[in-house]
DSSP file (Angstrom, degrees, kcal/mol; ACC not computed):
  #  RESIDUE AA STRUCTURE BP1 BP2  ACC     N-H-->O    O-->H-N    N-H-->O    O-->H-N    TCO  KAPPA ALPHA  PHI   PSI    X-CA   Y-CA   Z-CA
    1    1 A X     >        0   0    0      0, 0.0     4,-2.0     0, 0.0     5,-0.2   0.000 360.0 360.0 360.0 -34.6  120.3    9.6   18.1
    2    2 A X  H  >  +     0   0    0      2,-0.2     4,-1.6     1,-0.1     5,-0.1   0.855 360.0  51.1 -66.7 -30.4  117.4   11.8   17.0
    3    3 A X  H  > S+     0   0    0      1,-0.2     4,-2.8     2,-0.2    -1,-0.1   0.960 112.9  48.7 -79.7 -53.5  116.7   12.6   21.0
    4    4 A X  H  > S+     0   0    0      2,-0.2     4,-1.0     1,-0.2    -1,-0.2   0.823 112.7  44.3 -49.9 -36.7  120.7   13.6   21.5
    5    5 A X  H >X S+     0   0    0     -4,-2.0     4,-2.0     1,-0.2     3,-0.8   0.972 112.6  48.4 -78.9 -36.3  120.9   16.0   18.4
    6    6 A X  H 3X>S+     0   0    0     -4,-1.6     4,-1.2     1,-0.3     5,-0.7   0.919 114.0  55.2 -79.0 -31.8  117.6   17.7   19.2
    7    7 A X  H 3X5S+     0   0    0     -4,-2.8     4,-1.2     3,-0.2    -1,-0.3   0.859 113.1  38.0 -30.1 -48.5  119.4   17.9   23.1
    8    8 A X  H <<5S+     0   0    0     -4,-1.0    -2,-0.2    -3,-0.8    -1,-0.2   0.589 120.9  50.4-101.8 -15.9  122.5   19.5   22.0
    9    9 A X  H  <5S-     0   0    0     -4,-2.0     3,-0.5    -5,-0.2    -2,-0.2   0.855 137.8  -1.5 -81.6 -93.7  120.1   21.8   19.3
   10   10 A X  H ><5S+     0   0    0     -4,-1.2     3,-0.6     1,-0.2    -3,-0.2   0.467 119.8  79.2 -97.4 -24.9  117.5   23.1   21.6
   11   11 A X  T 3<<S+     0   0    0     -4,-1.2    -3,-0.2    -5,-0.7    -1,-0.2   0.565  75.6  64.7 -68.4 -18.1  118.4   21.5   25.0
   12   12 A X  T 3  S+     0   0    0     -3,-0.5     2,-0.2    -5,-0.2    -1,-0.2   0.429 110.7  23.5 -78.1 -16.0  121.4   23.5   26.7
   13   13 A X  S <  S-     0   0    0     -3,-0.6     2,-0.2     0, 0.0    -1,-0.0  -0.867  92.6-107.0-158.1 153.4  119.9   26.7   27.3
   14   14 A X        -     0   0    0     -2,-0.2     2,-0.8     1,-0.1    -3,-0.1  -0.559  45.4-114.2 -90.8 145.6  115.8   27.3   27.7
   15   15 A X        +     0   0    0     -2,-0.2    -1,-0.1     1,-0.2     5,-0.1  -0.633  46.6 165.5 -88.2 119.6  114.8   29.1   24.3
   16   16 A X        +     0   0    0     -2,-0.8    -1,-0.2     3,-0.1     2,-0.1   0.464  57.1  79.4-122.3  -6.5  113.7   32.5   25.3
   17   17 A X  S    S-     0   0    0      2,-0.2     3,-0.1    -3,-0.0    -2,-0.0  -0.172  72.1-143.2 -72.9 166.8  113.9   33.6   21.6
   18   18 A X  S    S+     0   0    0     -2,-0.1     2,-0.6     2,-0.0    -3,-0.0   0.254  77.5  96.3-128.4  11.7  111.3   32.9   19.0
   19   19 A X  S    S-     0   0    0      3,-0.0     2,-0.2     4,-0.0    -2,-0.2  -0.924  80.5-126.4 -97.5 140.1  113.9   32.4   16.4
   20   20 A X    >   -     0   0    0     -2,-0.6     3,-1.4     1,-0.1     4,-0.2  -0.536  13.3-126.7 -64.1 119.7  114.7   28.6   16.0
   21   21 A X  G >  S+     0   0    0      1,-0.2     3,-1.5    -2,-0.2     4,-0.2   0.929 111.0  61.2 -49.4 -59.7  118.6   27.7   16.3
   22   22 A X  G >  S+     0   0    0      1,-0.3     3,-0.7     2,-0.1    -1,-0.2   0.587  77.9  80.5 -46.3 -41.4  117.9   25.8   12.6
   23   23 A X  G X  S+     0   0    0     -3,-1.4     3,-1.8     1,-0.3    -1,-0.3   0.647  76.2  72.6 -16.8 -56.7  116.9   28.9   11.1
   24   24 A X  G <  S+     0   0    0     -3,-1.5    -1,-0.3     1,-0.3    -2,-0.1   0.474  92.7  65.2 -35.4  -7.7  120.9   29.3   10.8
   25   25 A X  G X  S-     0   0    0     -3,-0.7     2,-0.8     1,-0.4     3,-0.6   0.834  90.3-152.7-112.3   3.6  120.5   26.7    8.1
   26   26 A X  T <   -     0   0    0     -3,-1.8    -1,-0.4     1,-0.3     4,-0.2  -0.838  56.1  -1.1 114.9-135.2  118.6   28.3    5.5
   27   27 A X  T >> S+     0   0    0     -2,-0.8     4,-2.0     2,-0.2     3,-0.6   0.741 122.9  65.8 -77.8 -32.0  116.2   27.1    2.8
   28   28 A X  H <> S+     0   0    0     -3,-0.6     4,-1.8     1,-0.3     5,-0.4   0.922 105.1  46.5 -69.4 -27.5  116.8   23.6    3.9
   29   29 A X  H 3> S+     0   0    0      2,-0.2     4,-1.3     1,-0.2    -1,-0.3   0.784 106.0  54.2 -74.0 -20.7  115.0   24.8    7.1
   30   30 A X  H <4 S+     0   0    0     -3,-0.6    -1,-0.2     2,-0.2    -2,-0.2   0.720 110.7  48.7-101.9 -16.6  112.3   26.5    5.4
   31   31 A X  H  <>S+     0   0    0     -4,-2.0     5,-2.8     2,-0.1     6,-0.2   0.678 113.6  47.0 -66.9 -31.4  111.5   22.9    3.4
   32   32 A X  H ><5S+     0   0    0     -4,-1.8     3,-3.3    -5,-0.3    -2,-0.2   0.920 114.9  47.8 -94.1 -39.8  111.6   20.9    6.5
   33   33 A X  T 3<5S+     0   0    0     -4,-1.3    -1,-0.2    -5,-0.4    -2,-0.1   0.761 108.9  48.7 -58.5 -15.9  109.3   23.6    8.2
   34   34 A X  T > 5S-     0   0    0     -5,-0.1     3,-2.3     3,-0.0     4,-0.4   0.129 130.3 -97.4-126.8  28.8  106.6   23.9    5.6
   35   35 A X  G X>5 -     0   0    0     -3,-3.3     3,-5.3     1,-0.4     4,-1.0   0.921  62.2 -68.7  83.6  43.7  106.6   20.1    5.7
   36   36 A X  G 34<S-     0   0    0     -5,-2.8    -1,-0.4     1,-0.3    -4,-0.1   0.669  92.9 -83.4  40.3  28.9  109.2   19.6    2.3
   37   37 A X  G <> S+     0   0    0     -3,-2.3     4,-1.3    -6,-0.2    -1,-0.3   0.897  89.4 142.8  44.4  45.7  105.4   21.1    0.7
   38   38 A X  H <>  +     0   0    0     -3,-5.3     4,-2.2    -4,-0.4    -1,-0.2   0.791  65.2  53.3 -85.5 -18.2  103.7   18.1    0.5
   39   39 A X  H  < S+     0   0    0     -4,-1.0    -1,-0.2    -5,-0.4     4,-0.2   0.698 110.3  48.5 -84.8  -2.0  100.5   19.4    1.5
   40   40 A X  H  > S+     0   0    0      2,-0.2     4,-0.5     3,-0.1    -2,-0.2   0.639 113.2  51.5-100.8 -26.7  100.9   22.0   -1.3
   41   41 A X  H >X S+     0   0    0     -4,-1.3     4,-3.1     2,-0.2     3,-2.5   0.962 109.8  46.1 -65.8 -75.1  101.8   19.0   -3.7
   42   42 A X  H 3<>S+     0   0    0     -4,-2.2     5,-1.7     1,-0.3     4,-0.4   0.640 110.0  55.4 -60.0 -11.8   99.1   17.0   -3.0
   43   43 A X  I 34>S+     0   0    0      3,-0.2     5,-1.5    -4,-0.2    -1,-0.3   0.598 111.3  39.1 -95.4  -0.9   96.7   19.7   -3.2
   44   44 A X  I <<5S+     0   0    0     -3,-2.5     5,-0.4    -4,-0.5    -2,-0.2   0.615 124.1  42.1-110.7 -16.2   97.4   21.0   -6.6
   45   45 A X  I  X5S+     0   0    0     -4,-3.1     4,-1.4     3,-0.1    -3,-0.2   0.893 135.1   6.7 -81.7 -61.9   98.0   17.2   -8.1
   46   46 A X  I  >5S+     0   0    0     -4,-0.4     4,-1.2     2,-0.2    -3,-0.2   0.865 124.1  49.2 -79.4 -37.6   95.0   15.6   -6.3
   47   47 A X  I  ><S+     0   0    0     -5,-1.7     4,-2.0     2,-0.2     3,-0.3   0.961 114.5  45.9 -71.2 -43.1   92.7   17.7   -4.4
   48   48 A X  H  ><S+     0   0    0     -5,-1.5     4,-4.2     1,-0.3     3,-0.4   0.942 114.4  46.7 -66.9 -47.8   92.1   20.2   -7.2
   49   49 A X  H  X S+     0   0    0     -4,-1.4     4,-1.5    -5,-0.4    -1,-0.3   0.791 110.0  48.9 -71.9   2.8   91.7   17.9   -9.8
   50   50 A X  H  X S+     0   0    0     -4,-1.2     4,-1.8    -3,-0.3    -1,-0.2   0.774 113.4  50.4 -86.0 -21.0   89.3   15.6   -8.1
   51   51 A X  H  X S+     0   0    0     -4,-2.0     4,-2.1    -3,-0.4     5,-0.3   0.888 109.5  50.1 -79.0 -39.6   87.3   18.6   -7.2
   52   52 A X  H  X S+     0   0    0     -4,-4.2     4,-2.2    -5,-0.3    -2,-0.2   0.849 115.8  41.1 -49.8 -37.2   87.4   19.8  -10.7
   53   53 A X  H  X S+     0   0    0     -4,-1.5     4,-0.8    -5,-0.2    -2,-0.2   0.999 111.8  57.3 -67.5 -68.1   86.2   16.2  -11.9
   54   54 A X  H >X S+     0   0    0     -4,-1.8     3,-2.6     1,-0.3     4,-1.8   0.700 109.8  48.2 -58.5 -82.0   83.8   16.2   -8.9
   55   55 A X  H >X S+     0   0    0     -4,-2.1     4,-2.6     1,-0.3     3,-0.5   0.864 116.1  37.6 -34.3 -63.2   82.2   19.7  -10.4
   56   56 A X  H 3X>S+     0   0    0     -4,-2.2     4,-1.7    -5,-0.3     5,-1.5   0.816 112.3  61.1 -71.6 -11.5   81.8   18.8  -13.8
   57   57 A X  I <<>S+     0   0    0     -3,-2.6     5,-6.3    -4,-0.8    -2,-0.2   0.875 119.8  38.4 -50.2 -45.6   80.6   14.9  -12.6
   58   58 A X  I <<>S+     0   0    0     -4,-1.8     5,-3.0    -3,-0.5    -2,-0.2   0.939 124.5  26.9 -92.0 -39.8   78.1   16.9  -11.0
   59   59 A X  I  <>S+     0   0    0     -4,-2.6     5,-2.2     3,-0.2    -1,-0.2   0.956 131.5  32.0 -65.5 -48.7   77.0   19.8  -13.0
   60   60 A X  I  X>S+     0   0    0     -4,-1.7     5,-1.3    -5,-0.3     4,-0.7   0.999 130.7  30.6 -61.6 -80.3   77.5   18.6  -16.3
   61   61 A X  I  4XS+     0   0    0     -5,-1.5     5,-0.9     3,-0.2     6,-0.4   0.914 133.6  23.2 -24.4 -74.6   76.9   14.6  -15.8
   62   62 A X  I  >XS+     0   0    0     -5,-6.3     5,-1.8     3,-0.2     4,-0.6   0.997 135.9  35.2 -73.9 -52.9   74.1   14.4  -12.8
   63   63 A X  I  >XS+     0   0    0     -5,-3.0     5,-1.4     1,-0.2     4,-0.9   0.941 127.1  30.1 -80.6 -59.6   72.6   18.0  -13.3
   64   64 A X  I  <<S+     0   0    0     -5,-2.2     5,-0.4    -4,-0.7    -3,-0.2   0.739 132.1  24.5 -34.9 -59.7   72.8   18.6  -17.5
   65   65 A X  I  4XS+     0   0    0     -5,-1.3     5,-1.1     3,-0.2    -1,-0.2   0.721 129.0  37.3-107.7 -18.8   72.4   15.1  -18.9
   66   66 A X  I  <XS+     0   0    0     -5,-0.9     5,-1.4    -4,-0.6    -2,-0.2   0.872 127.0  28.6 -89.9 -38.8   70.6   13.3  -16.3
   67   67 A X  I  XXS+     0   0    0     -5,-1.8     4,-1.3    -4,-0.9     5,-0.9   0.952 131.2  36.4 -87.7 -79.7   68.3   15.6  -14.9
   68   68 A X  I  4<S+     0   0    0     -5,-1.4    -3,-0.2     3,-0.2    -4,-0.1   0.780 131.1  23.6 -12.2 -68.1   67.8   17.8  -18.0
   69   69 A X  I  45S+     0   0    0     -5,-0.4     5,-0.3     3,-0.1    -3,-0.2   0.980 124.3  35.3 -28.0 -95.8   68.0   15.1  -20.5
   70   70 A X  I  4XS+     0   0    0     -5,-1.1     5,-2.8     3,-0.2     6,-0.2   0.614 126.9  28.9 -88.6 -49.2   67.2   11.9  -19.5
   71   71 A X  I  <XS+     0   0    0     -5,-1.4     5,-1.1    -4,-1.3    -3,-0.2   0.636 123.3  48.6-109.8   5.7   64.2   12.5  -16.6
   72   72 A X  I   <S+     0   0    0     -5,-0.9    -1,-0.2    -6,-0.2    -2,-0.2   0.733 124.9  21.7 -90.5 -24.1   62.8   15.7  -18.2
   73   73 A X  I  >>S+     0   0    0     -6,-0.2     4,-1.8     3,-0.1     5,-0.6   0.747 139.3  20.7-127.0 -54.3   62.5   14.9  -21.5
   74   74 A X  I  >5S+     0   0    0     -5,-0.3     4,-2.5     3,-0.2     5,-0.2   0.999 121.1  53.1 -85.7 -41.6   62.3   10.9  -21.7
   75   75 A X  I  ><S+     0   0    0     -5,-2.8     4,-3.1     1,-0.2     5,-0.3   0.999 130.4  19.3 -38.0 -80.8   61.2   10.0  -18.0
   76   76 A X  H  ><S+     0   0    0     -5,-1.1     4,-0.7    -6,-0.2    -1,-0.2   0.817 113.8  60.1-102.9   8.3   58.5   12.2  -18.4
   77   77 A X  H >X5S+     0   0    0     -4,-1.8     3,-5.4     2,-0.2     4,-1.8   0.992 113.7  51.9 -57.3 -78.7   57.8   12.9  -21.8
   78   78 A X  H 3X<S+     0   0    0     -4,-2.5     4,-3.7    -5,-0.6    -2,-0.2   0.664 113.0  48.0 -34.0 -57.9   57.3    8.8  -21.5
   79   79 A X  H 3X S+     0   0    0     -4,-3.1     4,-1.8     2,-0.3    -1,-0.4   0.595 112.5  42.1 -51.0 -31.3   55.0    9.4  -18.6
   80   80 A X  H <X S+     0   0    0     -3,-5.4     4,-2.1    -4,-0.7    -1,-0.2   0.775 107.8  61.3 -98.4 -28.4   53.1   11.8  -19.8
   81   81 A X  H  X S+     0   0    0     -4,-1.8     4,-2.6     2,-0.2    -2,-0.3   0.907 109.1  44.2 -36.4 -70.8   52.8   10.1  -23.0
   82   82 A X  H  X S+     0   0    0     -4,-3.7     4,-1.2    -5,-0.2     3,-0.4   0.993 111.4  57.7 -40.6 -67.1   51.2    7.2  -21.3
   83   83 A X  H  X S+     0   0    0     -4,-1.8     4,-2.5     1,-0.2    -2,-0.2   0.719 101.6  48.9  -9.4 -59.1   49.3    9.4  -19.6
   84   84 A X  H  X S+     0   0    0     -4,-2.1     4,-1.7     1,-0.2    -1,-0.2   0.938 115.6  47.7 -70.6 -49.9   48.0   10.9  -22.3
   85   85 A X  H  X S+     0   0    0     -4,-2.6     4,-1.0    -3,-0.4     3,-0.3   0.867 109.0  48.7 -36.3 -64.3   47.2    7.4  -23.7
   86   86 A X  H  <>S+     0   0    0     -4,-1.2     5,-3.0     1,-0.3     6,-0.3   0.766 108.8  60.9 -35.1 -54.5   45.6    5.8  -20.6
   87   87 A X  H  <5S+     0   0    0     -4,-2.5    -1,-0.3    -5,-0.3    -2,-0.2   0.792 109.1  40.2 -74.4 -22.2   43.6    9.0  -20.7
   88   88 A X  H  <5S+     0   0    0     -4,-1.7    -2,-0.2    -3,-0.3    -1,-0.2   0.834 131.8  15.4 -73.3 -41.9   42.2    8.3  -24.1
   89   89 A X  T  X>S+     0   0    0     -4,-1.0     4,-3.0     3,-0.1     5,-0.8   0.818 124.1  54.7 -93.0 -67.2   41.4    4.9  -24.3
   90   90 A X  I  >>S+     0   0    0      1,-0.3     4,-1.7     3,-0.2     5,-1.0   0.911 127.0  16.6 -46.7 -66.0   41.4    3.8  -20.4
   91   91 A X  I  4XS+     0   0    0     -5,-3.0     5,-0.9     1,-0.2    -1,-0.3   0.694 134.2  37.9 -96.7  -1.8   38.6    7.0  -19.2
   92   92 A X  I  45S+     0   0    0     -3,-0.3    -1,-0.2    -6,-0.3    -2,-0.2   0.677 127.4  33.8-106.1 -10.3   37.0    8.1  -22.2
   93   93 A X  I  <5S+     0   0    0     -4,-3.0    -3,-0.2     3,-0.1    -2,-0.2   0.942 135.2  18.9 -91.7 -35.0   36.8    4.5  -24.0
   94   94 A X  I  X<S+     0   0    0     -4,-1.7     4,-0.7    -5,-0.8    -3,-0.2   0.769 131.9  31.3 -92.3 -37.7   36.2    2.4  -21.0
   95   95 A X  I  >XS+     0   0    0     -5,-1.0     4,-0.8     2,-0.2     5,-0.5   0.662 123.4  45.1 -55.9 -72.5   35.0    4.3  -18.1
   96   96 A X  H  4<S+     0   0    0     -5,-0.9    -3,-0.1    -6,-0.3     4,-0.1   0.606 118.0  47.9 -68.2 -10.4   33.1    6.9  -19.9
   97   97 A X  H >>5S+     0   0    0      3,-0.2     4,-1.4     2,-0.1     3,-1.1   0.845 110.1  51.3 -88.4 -90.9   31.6    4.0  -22.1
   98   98 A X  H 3X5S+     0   0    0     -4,-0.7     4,-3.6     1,-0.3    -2,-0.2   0.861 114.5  40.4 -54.1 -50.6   30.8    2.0  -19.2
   99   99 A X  H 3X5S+     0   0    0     -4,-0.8     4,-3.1     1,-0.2    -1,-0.3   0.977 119.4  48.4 -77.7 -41.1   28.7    5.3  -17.1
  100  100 A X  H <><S+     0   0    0     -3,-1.1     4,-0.7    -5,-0.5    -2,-0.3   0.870 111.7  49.0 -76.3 -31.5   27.0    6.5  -20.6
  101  101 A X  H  X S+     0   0    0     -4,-1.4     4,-1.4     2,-0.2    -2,-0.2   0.872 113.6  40.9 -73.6 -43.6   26.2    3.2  -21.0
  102  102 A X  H  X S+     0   0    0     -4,-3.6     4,-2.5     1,-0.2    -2,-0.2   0.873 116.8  49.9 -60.1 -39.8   24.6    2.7  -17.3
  103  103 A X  H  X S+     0   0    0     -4,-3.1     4,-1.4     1,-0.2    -1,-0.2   0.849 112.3  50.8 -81.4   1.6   22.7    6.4  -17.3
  104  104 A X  H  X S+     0   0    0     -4,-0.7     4,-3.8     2,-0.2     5,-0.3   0.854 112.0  47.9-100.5 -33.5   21.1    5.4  -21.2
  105  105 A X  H  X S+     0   0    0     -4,-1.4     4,-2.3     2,-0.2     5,-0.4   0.952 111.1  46.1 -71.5 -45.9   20.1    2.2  -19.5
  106  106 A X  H  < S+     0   0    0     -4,-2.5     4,-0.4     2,-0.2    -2,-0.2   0.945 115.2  50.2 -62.8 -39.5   18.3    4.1  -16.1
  107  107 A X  H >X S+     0   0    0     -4,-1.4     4,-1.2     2,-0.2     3,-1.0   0.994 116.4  41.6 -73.5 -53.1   16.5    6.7  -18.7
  108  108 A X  H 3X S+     0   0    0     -4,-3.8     4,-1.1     1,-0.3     3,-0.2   0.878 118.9  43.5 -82.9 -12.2   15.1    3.5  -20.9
  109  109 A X  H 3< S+     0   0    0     -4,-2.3     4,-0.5    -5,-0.3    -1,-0.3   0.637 113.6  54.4 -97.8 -11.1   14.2    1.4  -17.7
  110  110 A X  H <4 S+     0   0    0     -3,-1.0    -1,-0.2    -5,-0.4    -2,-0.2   0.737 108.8  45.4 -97.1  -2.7   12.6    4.7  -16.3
  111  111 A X  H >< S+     0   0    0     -4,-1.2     3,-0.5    -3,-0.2    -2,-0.2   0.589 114.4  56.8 -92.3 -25.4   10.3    5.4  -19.5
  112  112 A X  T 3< S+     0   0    0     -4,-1.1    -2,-0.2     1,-0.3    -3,-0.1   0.475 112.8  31.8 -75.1  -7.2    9.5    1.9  -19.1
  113  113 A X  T 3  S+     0   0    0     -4,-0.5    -1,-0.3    -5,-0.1    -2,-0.1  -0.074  98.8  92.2-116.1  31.6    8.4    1.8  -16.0
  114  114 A X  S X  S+     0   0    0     -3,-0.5     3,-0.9     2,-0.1    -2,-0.1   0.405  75.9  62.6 -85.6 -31.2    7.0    5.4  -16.3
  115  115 A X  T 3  S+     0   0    0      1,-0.2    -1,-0.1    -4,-0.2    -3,-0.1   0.260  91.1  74.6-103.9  18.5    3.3    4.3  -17.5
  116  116 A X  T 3  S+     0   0    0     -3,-0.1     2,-0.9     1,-0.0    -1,-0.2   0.519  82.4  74.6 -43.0 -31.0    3.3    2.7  -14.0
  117  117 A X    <   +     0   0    0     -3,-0.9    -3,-0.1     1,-0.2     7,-0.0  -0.544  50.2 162.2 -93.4  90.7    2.9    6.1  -12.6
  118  118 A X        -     0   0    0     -2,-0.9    -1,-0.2     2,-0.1     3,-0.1   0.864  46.5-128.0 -95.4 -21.5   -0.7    7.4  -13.1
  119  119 A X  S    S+     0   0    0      1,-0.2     2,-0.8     2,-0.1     3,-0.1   0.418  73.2 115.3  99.1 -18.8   -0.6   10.4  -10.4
  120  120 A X    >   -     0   0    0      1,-0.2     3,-1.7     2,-0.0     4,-0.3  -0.871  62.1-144.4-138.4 115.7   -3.9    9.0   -8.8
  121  121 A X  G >> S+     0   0    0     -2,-0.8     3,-2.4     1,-0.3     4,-2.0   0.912  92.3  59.8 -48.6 -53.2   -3.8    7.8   -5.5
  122  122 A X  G 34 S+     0   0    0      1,-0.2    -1,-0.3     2,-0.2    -2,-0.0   0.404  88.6  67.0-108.2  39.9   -6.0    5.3   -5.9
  123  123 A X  G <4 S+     0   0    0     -3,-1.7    -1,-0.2     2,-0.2    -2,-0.2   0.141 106.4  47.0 -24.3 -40.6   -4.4    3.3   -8.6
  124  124 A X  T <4 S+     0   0    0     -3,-2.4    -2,-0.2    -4,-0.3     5,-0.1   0.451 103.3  59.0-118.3  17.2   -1.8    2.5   -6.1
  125  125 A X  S >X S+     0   0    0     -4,-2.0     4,-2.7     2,-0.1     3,-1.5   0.835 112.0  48.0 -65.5 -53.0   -4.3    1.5   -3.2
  126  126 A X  H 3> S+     0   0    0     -5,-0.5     4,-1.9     1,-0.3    -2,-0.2   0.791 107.1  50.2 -78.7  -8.6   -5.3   -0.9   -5.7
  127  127 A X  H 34 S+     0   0    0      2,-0.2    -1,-0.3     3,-0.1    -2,-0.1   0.484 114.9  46.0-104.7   4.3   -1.7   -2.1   -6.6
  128  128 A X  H X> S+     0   0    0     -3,-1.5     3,-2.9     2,-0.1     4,-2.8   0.668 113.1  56.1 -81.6 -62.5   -0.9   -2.7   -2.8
  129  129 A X  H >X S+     0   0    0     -4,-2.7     3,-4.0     1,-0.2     4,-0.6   0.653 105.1  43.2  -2.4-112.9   -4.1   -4.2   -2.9
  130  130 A X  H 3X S+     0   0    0     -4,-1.9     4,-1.6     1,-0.3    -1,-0.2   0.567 114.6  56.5 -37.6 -14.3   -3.4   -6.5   -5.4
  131  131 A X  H <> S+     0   0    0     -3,-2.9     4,-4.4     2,-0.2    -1,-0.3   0.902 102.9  53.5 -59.8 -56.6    0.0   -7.3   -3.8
  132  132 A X  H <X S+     0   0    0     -3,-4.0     4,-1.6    -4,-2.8     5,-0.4   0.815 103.9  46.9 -58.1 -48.3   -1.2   -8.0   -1.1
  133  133 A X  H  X S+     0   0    0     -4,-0.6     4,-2.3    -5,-0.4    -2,-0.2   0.941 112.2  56.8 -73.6 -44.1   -3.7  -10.7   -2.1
  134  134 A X  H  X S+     0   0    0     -4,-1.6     4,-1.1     2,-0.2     5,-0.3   0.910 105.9  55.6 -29.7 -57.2   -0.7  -12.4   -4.4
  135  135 A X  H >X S+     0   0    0     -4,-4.4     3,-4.6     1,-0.2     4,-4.5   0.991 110.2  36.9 -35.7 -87.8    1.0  -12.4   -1.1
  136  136 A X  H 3X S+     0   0    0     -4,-1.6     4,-1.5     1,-0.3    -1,-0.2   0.927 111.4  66.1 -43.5 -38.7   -1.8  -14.6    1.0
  137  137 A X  H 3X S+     0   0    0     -4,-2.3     4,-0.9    -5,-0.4    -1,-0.3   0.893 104.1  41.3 -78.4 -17.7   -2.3  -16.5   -2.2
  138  138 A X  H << S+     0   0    0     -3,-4.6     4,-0.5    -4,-1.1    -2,-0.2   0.585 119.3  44.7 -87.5 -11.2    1.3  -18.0   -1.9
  139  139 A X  H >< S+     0   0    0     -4,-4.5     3,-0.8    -5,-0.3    -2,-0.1   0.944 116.1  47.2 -82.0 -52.1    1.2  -18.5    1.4
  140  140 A X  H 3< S+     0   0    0     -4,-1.5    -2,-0.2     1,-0.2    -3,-0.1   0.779 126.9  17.0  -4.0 -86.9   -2.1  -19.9    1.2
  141  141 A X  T 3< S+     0   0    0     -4,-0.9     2,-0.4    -5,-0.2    -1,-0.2  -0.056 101.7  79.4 -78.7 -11.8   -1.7  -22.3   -1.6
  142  142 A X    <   -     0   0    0     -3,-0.8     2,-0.3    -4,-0.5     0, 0.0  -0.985  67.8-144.8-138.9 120.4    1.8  -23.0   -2.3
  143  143 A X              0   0    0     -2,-0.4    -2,-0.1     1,-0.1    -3,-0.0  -0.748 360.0 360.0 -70.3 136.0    3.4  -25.6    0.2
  144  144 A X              0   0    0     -2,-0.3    -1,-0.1     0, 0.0     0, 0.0   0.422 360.0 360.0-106.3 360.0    7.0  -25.5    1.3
């Protein structure tokens, strides 16, 4: 039925115009042409507000409270907070304890072995020497 009216509309004579026989019918022609404005409907109910939501989701919501808030102030406040902890106990109490404790032990074990050191060569001829004979006396003497 649809193929016969639009025949008898547009089919009888080649259109050689660029006004449309419908045009004759008015405003009802200028609603079915701009598509009864559904795309103009649907953009002022849905697209704008979901783009509106969408903006404040994103500024307000992600950028404001999340970002701002939440990982500036407790994320890394918390983090730096530990930090600051870690860095107190962990290296100065434990670390720095542990390495002052090792160089105080290398200064007293190098003052104790310090009156080993006489300067005079041949003091420690005589303590290879004497090594030496210890040696040859456990091989000597001592059975394996």
């Amino acid at each position: 039925m649809a193929i016969g009216i639009s025949y008898l509309i547009y089919g009888q004579s080649p259109m050689m115009t660029m006004i449309d026989p419908l045009e004759r019918l008015g405003g009802v022609f200028r609603i079915l042409n701009e598509k009864w404005r559904i795309d103009e409907l649907y953009d002022a109910l849905i697209l704008q507000p979901v783009e509106g939501l969408s903006r404040f989701l994103a500024y307000a919501v992600d950028w404001d409270l999340w970002h701002d808030i939440f990982h500036d102030n407790i994320v890394a406040g918390g983090f730096r907070g530990l930090a600051g902890l870690m860095a107190w106990f962990v290296d100065k109490r434990i670390v720095d304890g542990f390495f002052n404790g090792l160089g105080v032990w290398v200064r007293e074990t190098a003052l104790n072995f310090r009156v080993l050191q006489s300067g005079y060569v041949r003091n420690y001829a005589l303590a290879v020497l004497l090594g030496v004979v210890v040696v040859l006396g456990v091989f000597l003497f001592v059975r394996f």
